[in-house]
PAVOSE-765821 format. One record per residue (C-alpha): residue number from 0; residue in three letters; chain; x, y, z. Coordinates in Angstrom, 3 decimals, m for minus. Example, Ala and Ser with C-alpha at 12.3 -4.5 7.8 and 13.67 -1.06 7.14 Angstrom:
<recs>
[0 'ALA' 'A' [12.300 m4.500 7.800]]
[1 'SER' 'A' [13.670 m1.060 7.140]]
</recs>
This chain:
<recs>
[0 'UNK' 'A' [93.406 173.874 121.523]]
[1 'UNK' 'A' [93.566 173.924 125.334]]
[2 'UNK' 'A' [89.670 175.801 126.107]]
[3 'UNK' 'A' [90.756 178.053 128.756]]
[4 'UNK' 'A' [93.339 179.078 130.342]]
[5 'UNK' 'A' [93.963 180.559 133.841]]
[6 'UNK' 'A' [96.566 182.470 135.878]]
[7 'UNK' 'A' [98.577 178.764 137.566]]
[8 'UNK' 'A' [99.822 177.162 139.442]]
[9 'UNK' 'A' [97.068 174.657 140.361]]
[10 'UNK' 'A' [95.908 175.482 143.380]]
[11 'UNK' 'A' [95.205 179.230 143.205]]
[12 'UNK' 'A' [91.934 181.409 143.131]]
[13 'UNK' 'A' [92.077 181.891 139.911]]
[14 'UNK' 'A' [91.421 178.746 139.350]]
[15 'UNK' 'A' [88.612 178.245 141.448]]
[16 'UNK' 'A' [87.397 181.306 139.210]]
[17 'UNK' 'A' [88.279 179.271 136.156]]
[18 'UNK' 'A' [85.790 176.111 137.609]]
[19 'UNK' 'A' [83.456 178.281 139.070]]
[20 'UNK' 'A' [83.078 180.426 135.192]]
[21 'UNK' 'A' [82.266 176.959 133.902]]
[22 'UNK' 'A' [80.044 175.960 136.666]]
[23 'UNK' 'A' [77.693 179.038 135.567]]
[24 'UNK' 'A' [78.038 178.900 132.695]]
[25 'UNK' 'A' [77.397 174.832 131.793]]
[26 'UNK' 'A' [80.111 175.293 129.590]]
[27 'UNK' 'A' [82.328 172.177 131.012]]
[28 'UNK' 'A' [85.672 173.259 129.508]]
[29 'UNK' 'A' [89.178 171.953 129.998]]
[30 'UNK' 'A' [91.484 174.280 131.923]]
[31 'UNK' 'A' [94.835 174.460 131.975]]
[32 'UNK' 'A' [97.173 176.290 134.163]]
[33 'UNK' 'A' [99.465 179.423 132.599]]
[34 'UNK' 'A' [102.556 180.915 134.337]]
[35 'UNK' 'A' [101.573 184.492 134.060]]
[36 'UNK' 'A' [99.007 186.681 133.332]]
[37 'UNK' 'A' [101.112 187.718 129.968]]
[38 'UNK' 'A' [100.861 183.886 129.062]]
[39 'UNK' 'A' [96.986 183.547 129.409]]
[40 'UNK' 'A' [96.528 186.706 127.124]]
[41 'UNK' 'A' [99.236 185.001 124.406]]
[42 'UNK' 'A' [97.578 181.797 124.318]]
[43 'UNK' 'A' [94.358 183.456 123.557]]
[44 'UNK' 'A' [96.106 185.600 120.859]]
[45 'UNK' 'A' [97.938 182.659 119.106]]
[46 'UNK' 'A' [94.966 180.735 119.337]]
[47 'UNK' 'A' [96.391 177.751 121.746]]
[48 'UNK' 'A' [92.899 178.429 124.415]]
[49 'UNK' 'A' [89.432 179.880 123.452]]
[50 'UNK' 'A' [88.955 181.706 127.034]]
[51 'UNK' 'A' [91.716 182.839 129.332]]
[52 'UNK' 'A' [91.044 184.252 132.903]]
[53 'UNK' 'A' [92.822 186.853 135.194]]
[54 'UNK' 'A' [92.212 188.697 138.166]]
[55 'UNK' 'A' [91.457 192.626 137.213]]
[56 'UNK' 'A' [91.288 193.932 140.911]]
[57 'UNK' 'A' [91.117 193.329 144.217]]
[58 'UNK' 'A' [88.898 195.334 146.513]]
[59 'UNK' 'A' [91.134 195.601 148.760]]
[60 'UNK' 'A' [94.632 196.548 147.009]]
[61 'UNK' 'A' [93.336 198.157 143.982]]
[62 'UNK' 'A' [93.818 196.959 140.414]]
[63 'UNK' 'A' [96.266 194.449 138.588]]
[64 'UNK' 'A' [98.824 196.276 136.298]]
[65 'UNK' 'A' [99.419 193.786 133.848]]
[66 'UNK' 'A' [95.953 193.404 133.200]]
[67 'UNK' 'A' [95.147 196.583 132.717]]
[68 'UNK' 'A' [98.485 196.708 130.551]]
[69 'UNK' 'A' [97.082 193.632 128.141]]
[70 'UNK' 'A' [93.857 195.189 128.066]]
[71 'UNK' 'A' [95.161 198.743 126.864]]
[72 'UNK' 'A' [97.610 196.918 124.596]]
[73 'UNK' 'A' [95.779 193.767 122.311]]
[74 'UNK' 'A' [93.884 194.497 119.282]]
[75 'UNK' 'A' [92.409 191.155 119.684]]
[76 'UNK' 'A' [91.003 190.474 122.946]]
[77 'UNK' 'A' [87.839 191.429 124.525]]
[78 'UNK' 'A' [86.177 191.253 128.099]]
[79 'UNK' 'A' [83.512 188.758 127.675]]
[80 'UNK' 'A' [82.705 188.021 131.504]]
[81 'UNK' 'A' [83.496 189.680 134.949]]
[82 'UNK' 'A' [83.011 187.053 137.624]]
[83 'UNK' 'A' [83.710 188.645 141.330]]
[84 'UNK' 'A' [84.932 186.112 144.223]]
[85 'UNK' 'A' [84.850 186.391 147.645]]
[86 'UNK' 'A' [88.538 185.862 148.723]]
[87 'UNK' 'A' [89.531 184.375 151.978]]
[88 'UNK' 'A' [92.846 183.745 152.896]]
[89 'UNK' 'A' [93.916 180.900 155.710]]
[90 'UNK' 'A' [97.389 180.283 157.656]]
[91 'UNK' 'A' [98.053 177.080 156.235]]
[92 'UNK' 'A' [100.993 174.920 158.413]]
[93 'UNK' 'A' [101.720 171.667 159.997]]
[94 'UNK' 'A' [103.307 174.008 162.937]]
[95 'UNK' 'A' [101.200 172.615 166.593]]
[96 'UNK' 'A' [101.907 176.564 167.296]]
[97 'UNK' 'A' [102.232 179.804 165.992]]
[98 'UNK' 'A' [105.154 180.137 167.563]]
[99 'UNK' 'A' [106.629 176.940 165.866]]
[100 'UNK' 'A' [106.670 178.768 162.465]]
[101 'UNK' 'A' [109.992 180.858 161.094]]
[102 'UNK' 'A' [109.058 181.303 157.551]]
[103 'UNK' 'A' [105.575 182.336 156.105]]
[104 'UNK' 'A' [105.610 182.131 151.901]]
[105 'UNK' 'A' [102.805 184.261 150.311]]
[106 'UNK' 'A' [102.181 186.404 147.178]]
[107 'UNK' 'A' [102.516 190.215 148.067]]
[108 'UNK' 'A' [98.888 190.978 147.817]]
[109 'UNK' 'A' [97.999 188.327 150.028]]
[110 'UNK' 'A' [100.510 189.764 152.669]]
[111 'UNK' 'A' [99.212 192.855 152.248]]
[112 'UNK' 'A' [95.774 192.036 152.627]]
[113 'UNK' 'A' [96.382 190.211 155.751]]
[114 'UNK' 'A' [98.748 192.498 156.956]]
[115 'UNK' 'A' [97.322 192.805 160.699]]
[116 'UNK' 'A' [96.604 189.016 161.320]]
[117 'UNK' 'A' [100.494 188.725 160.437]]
[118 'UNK' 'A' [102.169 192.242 162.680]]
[119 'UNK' 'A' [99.846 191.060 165.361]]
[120 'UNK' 'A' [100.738 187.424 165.287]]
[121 'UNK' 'A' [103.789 186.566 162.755]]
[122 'UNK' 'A' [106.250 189.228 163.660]]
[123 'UNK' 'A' [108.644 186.798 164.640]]
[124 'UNK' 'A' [108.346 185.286 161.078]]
[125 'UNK' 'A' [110.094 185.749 157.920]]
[126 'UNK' 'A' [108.311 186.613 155.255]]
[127 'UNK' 'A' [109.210 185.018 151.748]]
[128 'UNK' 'A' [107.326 186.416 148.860]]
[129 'UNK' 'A' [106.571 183.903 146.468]]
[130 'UNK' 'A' [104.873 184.641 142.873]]
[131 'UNK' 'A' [101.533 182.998 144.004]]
[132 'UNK' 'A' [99.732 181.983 146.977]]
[133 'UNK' 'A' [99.714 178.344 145.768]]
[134 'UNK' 'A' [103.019 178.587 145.165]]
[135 'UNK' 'A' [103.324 179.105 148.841]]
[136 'UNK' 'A' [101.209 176.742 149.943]]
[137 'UNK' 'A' [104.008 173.996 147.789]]
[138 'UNK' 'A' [107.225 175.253 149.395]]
[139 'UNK' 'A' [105.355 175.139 152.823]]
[140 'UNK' 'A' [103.823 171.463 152.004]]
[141 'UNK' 'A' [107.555 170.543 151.557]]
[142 'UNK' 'A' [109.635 172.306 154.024]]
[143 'UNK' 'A' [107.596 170.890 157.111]]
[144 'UNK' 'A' [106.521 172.690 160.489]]
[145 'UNK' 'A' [108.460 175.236 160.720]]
[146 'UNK' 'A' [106.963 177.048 157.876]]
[147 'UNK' 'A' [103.660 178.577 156.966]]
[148 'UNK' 'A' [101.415 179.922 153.869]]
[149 'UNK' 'A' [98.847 182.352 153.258]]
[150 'UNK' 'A' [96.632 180.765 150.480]]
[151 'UNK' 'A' [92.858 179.763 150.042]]
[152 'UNK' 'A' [91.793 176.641 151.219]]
[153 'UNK' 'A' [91.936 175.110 147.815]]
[154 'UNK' 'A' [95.628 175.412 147.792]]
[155 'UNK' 'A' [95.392 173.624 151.289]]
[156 'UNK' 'A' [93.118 170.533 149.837]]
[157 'UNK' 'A' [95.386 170.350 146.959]]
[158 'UNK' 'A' [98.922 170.542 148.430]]
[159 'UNK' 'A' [97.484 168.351 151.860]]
[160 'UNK' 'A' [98.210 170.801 154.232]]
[161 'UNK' 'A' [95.970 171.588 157.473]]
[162 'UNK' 'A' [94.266 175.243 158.018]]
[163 'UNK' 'A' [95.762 176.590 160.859]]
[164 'UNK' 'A' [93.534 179.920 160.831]]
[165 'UNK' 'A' [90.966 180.459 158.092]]
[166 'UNK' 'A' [89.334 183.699 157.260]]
[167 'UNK' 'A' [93.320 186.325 158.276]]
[168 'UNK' 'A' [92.022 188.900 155.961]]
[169 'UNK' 'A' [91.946 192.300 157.228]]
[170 'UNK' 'A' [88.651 192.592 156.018]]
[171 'UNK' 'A' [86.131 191.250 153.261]]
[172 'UNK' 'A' [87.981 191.117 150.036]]
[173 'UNK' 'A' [86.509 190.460 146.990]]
[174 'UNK' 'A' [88.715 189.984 143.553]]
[175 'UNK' 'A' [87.355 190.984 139.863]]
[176 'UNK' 'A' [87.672 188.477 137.480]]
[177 'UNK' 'A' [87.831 189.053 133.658]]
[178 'UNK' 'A' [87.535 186.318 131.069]]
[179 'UNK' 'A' [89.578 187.471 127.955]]
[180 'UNK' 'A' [88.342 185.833 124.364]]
[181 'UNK' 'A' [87.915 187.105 121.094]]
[182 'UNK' 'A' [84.468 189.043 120.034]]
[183 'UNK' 'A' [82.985 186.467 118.395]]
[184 'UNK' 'A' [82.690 184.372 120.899]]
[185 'UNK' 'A' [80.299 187.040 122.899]]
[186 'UNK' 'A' [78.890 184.885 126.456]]
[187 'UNK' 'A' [75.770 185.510 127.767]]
[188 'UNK' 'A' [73.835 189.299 127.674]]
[189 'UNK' 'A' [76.151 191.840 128.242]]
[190 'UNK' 'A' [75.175 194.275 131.177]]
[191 'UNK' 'A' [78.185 196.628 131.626]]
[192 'UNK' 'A' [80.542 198.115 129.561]]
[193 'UNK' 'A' [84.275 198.917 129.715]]
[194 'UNK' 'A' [86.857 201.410 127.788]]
[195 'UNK' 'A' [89.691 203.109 127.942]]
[196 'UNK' 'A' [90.405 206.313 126.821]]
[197 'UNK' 'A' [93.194 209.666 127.177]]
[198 'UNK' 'A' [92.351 213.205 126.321]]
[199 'UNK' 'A' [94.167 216.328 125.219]]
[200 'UNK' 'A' [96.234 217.996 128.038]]
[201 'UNK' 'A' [93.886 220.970 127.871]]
[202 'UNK' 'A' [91.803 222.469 130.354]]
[203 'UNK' 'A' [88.008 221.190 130.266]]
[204 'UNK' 'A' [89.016 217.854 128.041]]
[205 'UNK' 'A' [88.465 214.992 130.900]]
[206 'UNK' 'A' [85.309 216.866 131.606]]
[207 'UNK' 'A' [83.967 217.221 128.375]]
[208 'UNK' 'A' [84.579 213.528 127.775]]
[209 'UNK' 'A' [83.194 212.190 131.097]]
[210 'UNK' 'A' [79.837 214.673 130.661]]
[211 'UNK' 'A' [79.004 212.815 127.718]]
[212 'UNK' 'A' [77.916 210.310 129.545]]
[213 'UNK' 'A' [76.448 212.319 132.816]]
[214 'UNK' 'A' [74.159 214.069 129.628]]
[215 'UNK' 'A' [72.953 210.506 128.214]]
[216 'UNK' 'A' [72.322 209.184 132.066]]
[217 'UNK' 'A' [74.790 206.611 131.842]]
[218 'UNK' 'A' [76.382 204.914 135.112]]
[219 'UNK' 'A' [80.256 205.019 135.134]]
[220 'UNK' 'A' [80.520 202.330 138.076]]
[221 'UNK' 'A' [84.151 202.846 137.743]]
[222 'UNK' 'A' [87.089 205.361 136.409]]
[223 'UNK' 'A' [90.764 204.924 137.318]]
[224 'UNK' 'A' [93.756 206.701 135.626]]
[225 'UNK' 'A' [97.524 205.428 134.901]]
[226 'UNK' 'A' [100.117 206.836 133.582]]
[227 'UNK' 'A' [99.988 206.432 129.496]]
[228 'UNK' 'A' [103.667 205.765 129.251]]
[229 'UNK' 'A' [105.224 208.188 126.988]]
[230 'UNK' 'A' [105.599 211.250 128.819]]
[231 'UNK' 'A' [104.788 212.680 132.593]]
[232 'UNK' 'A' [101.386 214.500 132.502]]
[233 'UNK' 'A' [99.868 212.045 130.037]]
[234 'UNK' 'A' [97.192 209.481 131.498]]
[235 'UNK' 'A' [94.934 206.779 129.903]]
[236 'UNK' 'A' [91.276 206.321 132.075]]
[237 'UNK' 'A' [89.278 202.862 132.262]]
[238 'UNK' 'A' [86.093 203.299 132.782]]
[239 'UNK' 'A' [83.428 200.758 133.283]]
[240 'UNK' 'A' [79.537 201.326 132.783]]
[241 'UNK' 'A' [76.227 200.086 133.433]]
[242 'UNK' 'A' [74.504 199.214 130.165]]
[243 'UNK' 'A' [75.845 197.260 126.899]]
[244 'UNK' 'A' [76.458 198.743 123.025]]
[245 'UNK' 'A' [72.969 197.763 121.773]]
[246 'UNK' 'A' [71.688 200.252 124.611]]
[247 'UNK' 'A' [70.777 203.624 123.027]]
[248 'UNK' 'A' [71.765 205.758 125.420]]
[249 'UNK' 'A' [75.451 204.000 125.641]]
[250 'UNK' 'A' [75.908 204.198 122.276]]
[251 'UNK' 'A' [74.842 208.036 122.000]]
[252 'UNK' 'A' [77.802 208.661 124.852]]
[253 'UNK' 'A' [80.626 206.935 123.644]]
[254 'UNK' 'A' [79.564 208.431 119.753]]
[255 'UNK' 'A' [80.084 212.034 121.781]]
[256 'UNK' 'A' [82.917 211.201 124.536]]
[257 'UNK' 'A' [84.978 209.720 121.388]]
[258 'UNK' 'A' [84.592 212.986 119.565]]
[259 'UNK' 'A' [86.457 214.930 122.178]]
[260 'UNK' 'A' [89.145 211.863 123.252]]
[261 'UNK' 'A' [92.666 211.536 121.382]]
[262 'UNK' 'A' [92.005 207.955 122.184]]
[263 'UNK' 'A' [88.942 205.525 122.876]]
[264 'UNK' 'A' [88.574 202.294 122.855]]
[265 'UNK' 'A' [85.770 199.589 123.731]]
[266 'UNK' 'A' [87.355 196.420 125.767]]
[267 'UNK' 'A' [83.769 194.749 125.913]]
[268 'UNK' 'A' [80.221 194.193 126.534]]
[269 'UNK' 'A' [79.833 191.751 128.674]]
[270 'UNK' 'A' [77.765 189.597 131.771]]
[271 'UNK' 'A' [78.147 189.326 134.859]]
[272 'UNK' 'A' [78.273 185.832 136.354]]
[273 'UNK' 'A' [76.924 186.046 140.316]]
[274 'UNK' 'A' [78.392 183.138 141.916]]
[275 'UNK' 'A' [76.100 181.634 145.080]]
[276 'UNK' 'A' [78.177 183.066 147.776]]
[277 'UNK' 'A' [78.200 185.995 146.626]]
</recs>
């Protein structure tokens, strides 16, 4: 059994999440690259990895769908660490010029959240959307000067190419991490709480459900809502809270909010791992 698993290729920040979980941690585990975030969950379900890790969202552009999607979907997995990292994404070519470079390869968040480095100074270049940023950083490693990547600079160490502008962001960017395991193997003391949930279509539901916890003086740090998939109109909400399920006053709110939700259901209680640089 491979000990974790993280969203691949080599070269990506998830990663350096992946080495920086085990850094904290002192858990020293192998880890092994998966081609999607689908895959990481899978091996964790069929029991090929103990841990996986995926990005949950990004600061900047919001949340990832098909973790979200996992999370609302497996009856085995649980959250059992958030790690945040401080994202910064580089220009990586072997172009002596910016205006050398015809091609720039990059995953579509990372365009997007360097989108005025690259209308101010890449219009003139093509951009290739690739299915990660280290994927990027490999087509530009072999198809020479003429092309560029937007990657970390661990993509750049791994795939030898130079940094020709660090730090293109638009601004600070900072990307949720979520290491998905099975409840049993709980890390740490659990600080925060997530769920999801959907209500009744009724006036007052939603309400009802989120003043459960406004009445026990818990802290929702977080509530977003997607569409449930079944019919227009019906929506699922994740919420995430400060406090874990040995906490009185969380378990008194999600006894009350579940009495009034069609659906509600804990995705873990878990740590938060604070890296240095954060």
């Amino acid at each position: 059994m491979v000990e974790m698993v993280y969203l691949g290729p080599q070269g990506t920040f998830c990663e350096e999440a992946a080495k920086t979980f085990c850094h904290l941690t002192g858990l020293g585990l192998k880890i092994s690259p998966c081609p999607s975030i689908i895959d990481c969950a899978e091996s964790v379900e069929d029991l090929k990895a103990r841990f996986g890790i995926v990005p949950l969202e990004n600061s900047l552009e919001g949340s990832v769908h098909d973790t979200l999607e996992i999370l609302t979907t497996s009856h085995q997995l649980r959250i059992l660490a958030e790690l945040d990292l401080n994202i910064e994404h580089c220009l990586l070519s072997r172009a002596a010029a910016l205006a050398e470079i015809k091609r720039v390869y990059s995953h579509p968040q990372a365009f997007a959240q360097c989108k005025n480095f690259v209308r101010q100074k890449l219009l003139h270049a093509q951009q290739i959307p690739v299915v990660s940023t280290a994927e990027a950083a490999s087509v530009a490693a072999e198809q020479g000067a003429e092309t560029a990547a937007i990657a970390g600079r661990q993509a750049a160490e791994y795939y030898d190419l130079p940094v020709f502008t660090a730090g293109i962001q638009d601004a600070r960017s900072t990307t949720r991490f979520i290491v998905l395991g099975r409840e049993e193997d709980q890390i740490g003391e659990p600080i925060k709480t997530s769920l999801v949930f959907s209500v009744k279509n009724v006036a007052g539901s939603l309400y009802r459900v989120l003043g459960a916890f406004a009445a026990h003086k818990v802290n929702l740090t977080r509530i977003e809502s997607r569409p449930a998939g079944s019919r227009l109109g019906d929506y699922i909400f994740f919420v995430d809270l400060d406090g874990a399920l040995h906490d009185s006053a969380v378990r008194a709110a999600l006894r009350e909010a579940g009495r009034e939700a069609v659906m509600l259901k804990l995705l873990g209680s878990y740590p938060v791992l604070v890296p240095a640089d954060a």
